[in-house]
C-alpha positions in Angstrom: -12.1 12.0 -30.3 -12.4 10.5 -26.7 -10.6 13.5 -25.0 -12.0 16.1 -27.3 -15.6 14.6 -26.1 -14.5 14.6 -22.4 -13.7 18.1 -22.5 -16.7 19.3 -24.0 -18.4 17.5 -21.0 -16.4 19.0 -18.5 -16.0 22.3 -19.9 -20.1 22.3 -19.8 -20.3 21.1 -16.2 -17.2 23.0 -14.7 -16.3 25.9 -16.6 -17.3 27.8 -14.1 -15.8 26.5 -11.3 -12.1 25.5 -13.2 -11.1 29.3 -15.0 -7.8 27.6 -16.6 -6.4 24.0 -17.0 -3.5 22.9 -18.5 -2.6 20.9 -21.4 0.6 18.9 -21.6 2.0 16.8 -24.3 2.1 13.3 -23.6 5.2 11.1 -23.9 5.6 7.6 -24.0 8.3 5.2 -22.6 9.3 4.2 -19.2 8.1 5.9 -16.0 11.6 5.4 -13.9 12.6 7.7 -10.9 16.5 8.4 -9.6 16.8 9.0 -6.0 19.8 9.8 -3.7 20.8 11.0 -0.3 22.5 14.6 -0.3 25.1 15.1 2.8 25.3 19.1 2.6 28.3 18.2 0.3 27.7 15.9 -1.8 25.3 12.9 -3.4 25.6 9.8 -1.5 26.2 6.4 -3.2 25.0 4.3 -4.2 21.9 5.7 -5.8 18.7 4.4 -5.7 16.9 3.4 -8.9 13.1 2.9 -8.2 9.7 2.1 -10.3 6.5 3.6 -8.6 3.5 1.6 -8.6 0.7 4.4 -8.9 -2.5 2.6 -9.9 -4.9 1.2 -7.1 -5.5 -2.3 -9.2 -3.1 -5.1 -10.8 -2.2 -3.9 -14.5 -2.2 -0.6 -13.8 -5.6 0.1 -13.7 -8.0 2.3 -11.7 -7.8 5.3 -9.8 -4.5 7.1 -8.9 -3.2 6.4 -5.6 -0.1 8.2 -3.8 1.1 4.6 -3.6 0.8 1.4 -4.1 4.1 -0.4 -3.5 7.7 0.4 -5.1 10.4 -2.0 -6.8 14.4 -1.1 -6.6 17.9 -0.9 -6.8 20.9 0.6 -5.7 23.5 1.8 -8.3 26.5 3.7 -9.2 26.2 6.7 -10.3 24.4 5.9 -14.0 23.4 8.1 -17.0 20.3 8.7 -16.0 21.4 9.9 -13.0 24.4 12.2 -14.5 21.6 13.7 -16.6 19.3 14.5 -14.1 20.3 14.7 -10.5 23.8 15.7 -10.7 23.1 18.6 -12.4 21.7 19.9 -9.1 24.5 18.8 -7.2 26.0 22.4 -6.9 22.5 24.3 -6.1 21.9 22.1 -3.4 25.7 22.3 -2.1 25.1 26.2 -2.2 21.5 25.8 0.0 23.2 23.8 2.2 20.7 21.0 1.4 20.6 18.0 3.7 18.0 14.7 2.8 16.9 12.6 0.1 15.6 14.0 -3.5 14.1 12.5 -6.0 13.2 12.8 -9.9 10.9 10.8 -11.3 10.8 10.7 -15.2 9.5 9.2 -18.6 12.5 7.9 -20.6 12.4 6.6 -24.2 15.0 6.1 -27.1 14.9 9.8 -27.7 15.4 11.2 -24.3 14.8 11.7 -21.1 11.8 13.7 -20.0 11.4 14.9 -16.0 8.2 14.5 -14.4 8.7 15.7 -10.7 11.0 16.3 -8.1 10.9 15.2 -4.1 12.4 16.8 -1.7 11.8 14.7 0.9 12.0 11.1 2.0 9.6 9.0 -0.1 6.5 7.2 0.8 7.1 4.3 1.4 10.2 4.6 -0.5 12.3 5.6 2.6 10.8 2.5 4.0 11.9 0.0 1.6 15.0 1.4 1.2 15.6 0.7 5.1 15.4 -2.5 4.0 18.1 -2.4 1.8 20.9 -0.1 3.4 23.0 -2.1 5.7 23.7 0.1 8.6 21.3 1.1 11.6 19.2 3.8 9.9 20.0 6.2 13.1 24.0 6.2 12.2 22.7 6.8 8.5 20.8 9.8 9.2 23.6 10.8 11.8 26.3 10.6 9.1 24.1 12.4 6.5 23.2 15.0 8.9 26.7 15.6 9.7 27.8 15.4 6.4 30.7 13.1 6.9 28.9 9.9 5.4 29.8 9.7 1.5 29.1 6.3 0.4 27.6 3.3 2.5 26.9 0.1 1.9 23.7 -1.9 0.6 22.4 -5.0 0.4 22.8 -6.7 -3.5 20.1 -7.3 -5.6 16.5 -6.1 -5.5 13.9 -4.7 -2.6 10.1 -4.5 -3.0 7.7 -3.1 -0.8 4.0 -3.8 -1.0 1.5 -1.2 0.3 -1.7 -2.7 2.0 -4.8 -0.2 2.5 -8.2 -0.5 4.1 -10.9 1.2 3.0 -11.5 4.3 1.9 -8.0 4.4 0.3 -7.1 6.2 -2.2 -10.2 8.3 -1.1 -10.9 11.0 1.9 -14.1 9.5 3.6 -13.6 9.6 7.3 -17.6 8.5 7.3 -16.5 5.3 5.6 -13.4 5.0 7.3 -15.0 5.1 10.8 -17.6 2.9 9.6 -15.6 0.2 7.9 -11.9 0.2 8.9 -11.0 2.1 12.5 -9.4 -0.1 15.1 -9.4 -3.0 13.0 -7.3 -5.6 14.4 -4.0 -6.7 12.4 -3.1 -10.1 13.1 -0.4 -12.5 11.9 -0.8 -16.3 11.9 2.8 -16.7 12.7 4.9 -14.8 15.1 7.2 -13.3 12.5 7.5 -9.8 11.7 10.1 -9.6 9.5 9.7 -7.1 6.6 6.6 -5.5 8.5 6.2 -1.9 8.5 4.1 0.2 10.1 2.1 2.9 8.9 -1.3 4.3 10.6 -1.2 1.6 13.5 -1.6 1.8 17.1 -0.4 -0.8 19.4 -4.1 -1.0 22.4 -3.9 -3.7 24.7 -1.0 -5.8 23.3 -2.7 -5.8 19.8 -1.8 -3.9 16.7 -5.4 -1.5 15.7 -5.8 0.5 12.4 -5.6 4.0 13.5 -5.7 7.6 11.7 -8.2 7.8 8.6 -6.5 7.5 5.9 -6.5 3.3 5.3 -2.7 3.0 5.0 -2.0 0.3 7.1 1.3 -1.1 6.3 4.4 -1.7 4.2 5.7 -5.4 3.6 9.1 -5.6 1.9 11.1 -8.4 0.6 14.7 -8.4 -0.8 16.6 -10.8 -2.5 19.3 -10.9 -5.4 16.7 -11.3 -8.5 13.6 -9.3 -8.6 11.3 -12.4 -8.9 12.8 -13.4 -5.1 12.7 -10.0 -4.2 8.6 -10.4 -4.8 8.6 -13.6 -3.4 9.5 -12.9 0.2 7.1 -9.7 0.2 4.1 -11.9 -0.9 5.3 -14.5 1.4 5.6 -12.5 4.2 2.2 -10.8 3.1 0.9 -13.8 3.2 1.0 -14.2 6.9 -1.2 -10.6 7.4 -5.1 -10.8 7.6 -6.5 -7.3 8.0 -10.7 -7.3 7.5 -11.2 -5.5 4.3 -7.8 -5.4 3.8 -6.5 -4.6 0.2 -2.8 -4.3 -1.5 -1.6 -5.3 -5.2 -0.2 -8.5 -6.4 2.3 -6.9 -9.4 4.7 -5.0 -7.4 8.0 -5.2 -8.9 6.5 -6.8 -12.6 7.5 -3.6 -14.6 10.9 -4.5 -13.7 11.0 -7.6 -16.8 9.5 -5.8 -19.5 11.0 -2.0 -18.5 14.6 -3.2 -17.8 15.3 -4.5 -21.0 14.2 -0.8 -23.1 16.1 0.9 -20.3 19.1 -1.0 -20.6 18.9 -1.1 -24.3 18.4 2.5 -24.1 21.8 2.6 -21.8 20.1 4.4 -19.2 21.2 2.2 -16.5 24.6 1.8 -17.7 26.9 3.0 -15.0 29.3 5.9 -15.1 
């Protein structure tokens, strides 16, 4: 009764600007995405197995965002991953694909159900998984580029990354932007910069200034060998950023305690 009364509203106030929409059925389960690196060749392993955090607010509340941090893994090659991505494995050979691709999907006990592909290096996926790949990232690329790197080798465990915004993010306002947020001044109350990231920042003068307009300021990650460690040094690390206005979530990484059990009871992350 809620949707069919939020439709009504809309269709009065916008049928004339919207011609067509489209309705798709909903499904319910896990919201999981299976990444890897393609050489030209051949997938790269490990895989990465990673858990978007969409939502701008704690619980997964509030507006949509194109990020707010990401939780992951890296894997052999799993069911999920035979099910989805490695069906593509000969297309891509044949385009003479080179990069990182990505399908991000609802699973439940009845199947798996795709949700999107990227072509492209994540945001900030690729930056977390820096974190995690233990090799300088410009021998990586090298090796992918050239097609001779197959497998590599990654740290154990879990890495999170935590996105922190000013405002207007998720929003376009360059008014507010200008107004609230430009050349803000990052500081750190220790001299560590460990698991700090870059984003829109500009280094003026010695000092690090929010630049562009869209509020994405930076990416803190934090790995460790249980996901509750993992969170722990990206908090703790957060913890020495002050940002005025700054903003970020304070969940990243808790999908992992409830979602791994269904998935794994589900066999989805059973590798193969």
């Amino acid at each position: 009764m809620d949707v069919i009364q939020v439709l009504e509203a809309y269709k009065k106030a916008w049928s004339k600007k919207i011609k067509h929409f489209q309705l798709q059925k909903r499904m319910t389960g896990v919201e999981v995405a299976v990444g890897a690196f393609f050489n030209g060749h051949s997938f790269m392993t490990p895989i990465n197995v990673n858990f978007e955090h969409k939502k701008l607010f704690p619980g997964n509340i509030g507006p949509s965002t194109g990020e707010m941090g990401t939780s992951m893994y890296w894997s052999g090659e799993n069911k999920i991953f035979n099910a989805t991505l490695k069906k593509m494995e000969q297309t891509l050979r044949e385009e003479g694909y080179v990069g990182y691709i990505d399908i991000n999907c609802i699973v439940n006990a009845n199947g798996i159900y795709p949700l999107e592909f990227t072509a492209r290096f994540g945001y900030p996926t690729i930056t977390i998984q820096s974190e995690g790949i233990n090799m300088p990232m410009s021998e990586f690329f090298l090796g992918m580029a050239e097609g001779k790197l197959r497998s590599f080798k990654t740290k154990s465990g879990f890495q999170v990354g935590v996105r922190v915004v000013v405002s207007p993010y998720p929003f376009n306002d360059k008014e507010t932007f200008e107004s609230t947020s430009k050349e803000s001044v990052i500081l750190f109350k220790k001299p560590n910069l460990e698991g700090i990231h870059i984003a829109d920042v500009k280094l003026d003068n010695g000092e690090w200034l929010v630049a562009g307009d869209t509020g994405v300021v930076l990416v803190i990650c934090g790995a460790g060998p249980t996901m509750k460690e993992a969170q722990a040094q990206a908090y703790r690390r957060l913890s020495n950023v002050m940002i005025p206005g700054m903003y970020y979530r304070t969940d990243i990484g808790n999908r992992w305690y409830e979602d791994s059990d269904r998935l794994h009871s589900w066999g989805y992350l059973r590798e193969m």
